[in-house]
C-alpha positions in Angstrom: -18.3 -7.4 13.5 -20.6 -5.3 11.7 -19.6 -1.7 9.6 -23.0 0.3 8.0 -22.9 3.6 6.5 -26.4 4.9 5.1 -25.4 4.0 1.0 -28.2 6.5 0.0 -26.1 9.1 0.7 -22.5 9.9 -0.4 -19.8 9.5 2.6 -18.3 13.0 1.8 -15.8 11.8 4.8 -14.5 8.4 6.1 -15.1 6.7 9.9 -11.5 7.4 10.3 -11.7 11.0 9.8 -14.6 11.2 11.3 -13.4 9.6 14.7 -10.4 11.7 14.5 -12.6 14.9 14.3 -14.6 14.2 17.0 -12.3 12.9 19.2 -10.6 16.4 19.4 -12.4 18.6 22.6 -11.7 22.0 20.8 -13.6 20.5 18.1 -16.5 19.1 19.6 -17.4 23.0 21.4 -16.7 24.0 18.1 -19.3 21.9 16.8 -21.3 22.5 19.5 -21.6 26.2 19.4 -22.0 26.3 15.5 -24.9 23.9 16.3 -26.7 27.4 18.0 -25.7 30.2 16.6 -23.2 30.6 13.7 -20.0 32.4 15.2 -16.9 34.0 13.9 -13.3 33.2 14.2 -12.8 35.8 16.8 -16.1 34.9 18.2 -14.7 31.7 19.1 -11.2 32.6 20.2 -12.7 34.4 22.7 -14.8 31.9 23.8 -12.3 28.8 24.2 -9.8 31.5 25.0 -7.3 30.4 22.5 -5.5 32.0 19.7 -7.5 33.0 16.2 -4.6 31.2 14.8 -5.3 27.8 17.1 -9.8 28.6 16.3 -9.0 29.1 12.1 -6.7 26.0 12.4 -9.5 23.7 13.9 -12.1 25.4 11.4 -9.9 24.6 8.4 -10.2 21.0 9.0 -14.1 20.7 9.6 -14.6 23.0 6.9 -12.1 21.1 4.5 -13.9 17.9 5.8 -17.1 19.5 4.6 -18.1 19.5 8.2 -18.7 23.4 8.2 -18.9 26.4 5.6 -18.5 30.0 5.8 -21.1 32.5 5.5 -19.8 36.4 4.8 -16.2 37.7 4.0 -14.0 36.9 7.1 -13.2 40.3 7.4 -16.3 41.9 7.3 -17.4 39.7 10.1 -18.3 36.6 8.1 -19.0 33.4 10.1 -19.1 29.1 10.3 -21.3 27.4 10.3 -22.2 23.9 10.2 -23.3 22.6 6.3 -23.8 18.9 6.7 -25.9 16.2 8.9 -23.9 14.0 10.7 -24.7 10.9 12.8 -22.6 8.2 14.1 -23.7 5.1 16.6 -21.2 2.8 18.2 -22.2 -0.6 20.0 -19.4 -2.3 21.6 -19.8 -5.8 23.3 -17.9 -8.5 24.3 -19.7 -10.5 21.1 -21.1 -7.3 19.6 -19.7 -4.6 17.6 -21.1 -2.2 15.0 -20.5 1.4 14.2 -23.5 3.1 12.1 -22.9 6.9 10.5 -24.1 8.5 7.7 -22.8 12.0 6.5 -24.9 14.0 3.7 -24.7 17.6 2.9 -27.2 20.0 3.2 -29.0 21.4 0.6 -29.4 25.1 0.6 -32.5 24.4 -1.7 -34.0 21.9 0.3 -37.3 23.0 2.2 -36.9 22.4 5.6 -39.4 20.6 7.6 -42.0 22.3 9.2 -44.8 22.3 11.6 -47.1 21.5 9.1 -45.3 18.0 8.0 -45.2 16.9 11.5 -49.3 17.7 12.0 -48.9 20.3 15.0 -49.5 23.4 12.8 -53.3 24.2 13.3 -52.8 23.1 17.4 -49.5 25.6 17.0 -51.5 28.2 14.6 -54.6 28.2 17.0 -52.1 30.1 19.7 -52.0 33.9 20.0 -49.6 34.9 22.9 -45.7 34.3 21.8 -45.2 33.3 25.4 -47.8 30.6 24.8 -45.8 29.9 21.7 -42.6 29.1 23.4 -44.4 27.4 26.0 -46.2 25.2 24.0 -42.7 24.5 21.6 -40.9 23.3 24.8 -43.3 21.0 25.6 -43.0 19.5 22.4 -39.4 19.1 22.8 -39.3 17.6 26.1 -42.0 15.1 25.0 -40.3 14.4 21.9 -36.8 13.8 24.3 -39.0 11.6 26.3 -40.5 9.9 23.4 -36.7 9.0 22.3 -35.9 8.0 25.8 -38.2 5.3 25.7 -36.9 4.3 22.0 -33.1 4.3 23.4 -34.5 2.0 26.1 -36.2 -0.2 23.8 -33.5 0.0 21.5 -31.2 -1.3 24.6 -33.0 -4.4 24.9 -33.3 -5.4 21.3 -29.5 -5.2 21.5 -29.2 -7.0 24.3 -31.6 -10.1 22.8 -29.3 -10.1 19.8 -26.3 -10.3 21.9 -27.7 -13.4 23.4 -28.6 -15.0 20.4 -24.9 -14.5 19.0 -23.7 -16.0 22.4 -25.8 -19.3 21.9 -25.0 -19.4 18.3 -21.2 -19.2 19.3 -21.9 -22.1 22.0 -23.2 -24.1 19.1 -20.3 -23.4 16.9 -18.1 -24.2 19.6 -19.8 -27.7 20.5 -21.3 -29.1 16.9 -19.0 -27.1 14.0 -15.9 -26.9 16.0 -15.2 -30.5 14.1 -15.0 -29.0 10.6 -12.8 -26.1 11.0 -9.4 -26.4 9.6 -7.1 -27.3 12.4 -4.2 -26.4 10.3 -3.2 -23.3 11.9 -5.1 -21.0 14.0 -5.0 -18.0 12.1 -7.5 -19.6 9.0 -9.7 -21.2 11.7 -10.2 -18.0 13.3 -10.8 -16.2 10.1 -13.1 -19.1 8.9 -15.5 -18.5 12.3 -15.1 -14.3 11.9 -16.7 -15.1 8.2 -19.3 -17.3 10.1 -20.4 -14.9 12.7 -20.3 -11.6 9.9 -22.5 -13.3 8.2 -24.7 -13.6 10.9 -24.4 -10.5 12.9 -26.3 -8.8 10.2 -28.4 -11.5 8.0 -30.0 -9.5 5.9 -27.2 -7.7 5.0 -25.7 -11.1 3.1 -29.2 -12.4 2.3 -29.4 -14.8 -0.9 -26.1 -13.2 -2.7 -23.4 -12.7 -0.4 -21.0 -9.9 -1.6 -17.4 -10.8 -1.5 -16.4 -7.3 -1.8 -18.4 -6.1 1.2 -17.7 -9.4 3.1 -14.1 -8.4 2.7 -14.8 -5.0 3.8 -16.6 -6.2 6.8 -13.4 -8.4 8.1 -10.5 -6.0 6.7 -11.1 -1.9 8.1 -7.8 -0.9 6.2 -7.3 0.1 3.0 -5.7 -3.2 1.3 -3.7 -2.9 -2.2 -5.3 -4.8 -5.3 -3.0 -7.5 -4.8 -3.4 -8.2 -1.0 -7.0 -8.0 -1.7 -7.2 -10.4 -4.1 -5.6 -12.7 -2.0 -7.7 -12.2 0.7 -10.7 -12.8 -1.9 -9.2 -16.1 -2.6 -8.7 -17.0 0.7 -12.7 -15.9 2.0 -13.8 -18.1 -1.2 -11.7 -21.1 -0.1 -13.4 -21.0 3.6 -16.7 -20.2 2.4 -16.8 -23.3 0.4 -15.4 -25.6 3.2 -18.1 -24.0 5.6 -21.0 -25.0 2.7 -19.9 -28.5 3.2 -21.7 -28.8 6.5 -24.0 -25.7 6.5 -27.4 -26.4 3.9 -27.7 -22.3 3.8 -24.6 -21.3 2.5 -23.5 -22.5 -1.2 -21.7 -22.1 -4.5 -23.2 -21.0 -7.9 -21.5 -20.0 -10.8 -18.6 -19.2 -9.0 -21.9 -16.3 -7.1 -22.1 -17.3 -2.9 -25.5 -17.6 -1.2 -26.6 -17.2 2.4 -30.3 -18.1 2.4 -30.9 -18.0 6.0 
C-alpha cells in the first residue's frame, strides 16, 4: 500500500475530505462549471435547479475547504470561483494500491504561464486572422490531449510491470521467507509481510533511512492517539528487526533503520 501527497506544497485539506467532496454529484458540476466561467449563487441554482439555500450550502463547504473563493459582494452579483489546483490519482489492484494528490493554493501574484514559456508564441504571434487564432489554439489542445493519451497508455504499462514484479516478489516471500515469519498469531505475521511489501512498493521512498513515522503512516490511514501510536512504533521496530535477521538490506543502527535496496 502506498499513500503520496506532493510535500512541497501544504495539504490545505486532507484525502478524507477530499474524497468526501468529490464524491458528492452537486459538487463535482459545481466544480465543473466554476472550472469555465465563474458563476453566482443564483447562477447555479438555476442551473442544477435547486434551491439557493441547497447551491450556498454546497459552496460553503468548498469554499471553507479552500476549494473556491468569492469574487464581488454577493449581493451585488458577486461570484465563486475556484482558488486552488487540485489533483488526485487512485491505482487500485489486487497487489497494488496507491492514491497520489496534491492541493496548493493559487497565488493571485503568480504570473501565469504563457505562450511564450511553452515556445509557440512567435508560431502563435506570426497569425493575423482571430479565426486562425482559435483554429490554430485547438489544434494545440487536441494534440496536447493526444500527447497525454499516449502518456496514460505508457503510464498503464509501467503500472502493470510493477504489478508483476510485486506478484513475483510475493511468490518468493511466500516460498523462501515464509519460514521466518512469526507463527505466533496471524495478526503480527500479517503486519510483519504489510511492512515487507511498503517498503517495497515504493523503494525509494524508504531508501537508506527508513522513517518510522511515515512507515507508520503508510500502514495506519487513521488518526492514532500518542499512546496507540507509540505502541505501534514499538511493535514495527520489533518486526523490522526480526525481518533484518534474514534480509542483508534492511538493518539496525543506533537505534536509526536502513533499507539499502
Amino acid at each position: 500500500m502506498e499513500i503520496e501527497k506532493n510535500d512541497q506544497n501544504k495539504q490545505f485539506i486532507s484525502l478524507d475530505n477530499l474524497l468526501e467532496i468529490l464524491g458528492n454529484p452537486t459538487r463535482r458540476i459545481i466544480l465543473s462549471k466554476l472550472a469555465k466561467v465563474p458563476h453566482s449563487t443564483s447562477e447555479l441554482s438555476k442551473i442544477l435547479g435547486i434551491s439557493r439555500q441547497a447551491v450556498h450550502s454546497q459552496l460553503e463547504i468548498l469554499s471553507s475547504n479552500e476549494v473556491l473563493e468569492r469574487i464581488g459582494d454577493e449581493k451585488r452579483g458577486g461570484k465563486y470561483r475556484i482558488k486552488s489546483n487540485l489533483s488526485i490519482r487512485i491505482d487500485i489492484t489486487p497487489d497494488y494500491y496507491k492514491i497520489k494528490y496534491t492541493m496548493s493554493q493559487i497565488d493571485n501574484e503568480a504570473k501565469s504561464i504563457n505562450l511564450k514559456d511553452i515556445g509557440c508564441s512567435t508560431k502563435f504571434e506570426s497569425i493575423k486572422s482571430p479565426d486562425d487564432k482559435i483554429r490554430y489554439l485547438g489544434q494545440q489542445i487536441r494534440d496536447s490531449e493526444k500527447n497525454l493519451k499516449i502518456l496514460e497508455g505508457e503510464r498503464s504499462k509501467l503500472l502493470q510491470n510493477k504489478e508483476c514484479f510485486i506478484i513475483e516478489l510475493k511468490n518468493i516471500i511466500n516460498q523462501t521467507y515464509q519460514k521466518h515469519f512469526l507463527k505466533s498469531k496471524s495478526e503480527v505475521e500479517n503486519l510483519e509481510r504489510e511492512i515487507f511489501y511498503t517498503l517495497f512498493y515504493n523503494p525509494a521512498q524508504f531508501r537508506k533511512r527508513i522513517s518510522i513515522d511515515k512507515l507508520i503512516d503508510n500502514l495506519f490511514f487513521s488518526n492514532l492517539d500518542n499512546f496507540t501510536r507509540e505502541s505501534k512504533v514499538t511493535n514495527v521496530k520489533t518486526l523490522l528487526k526480526d525481518m533484518s535477521s534474514f534480509m542483508d538490506f534492511l538493518w539496525e543502527d543506533d537505534d536509526d533503520w536502513f533499507f539499502d535496496f
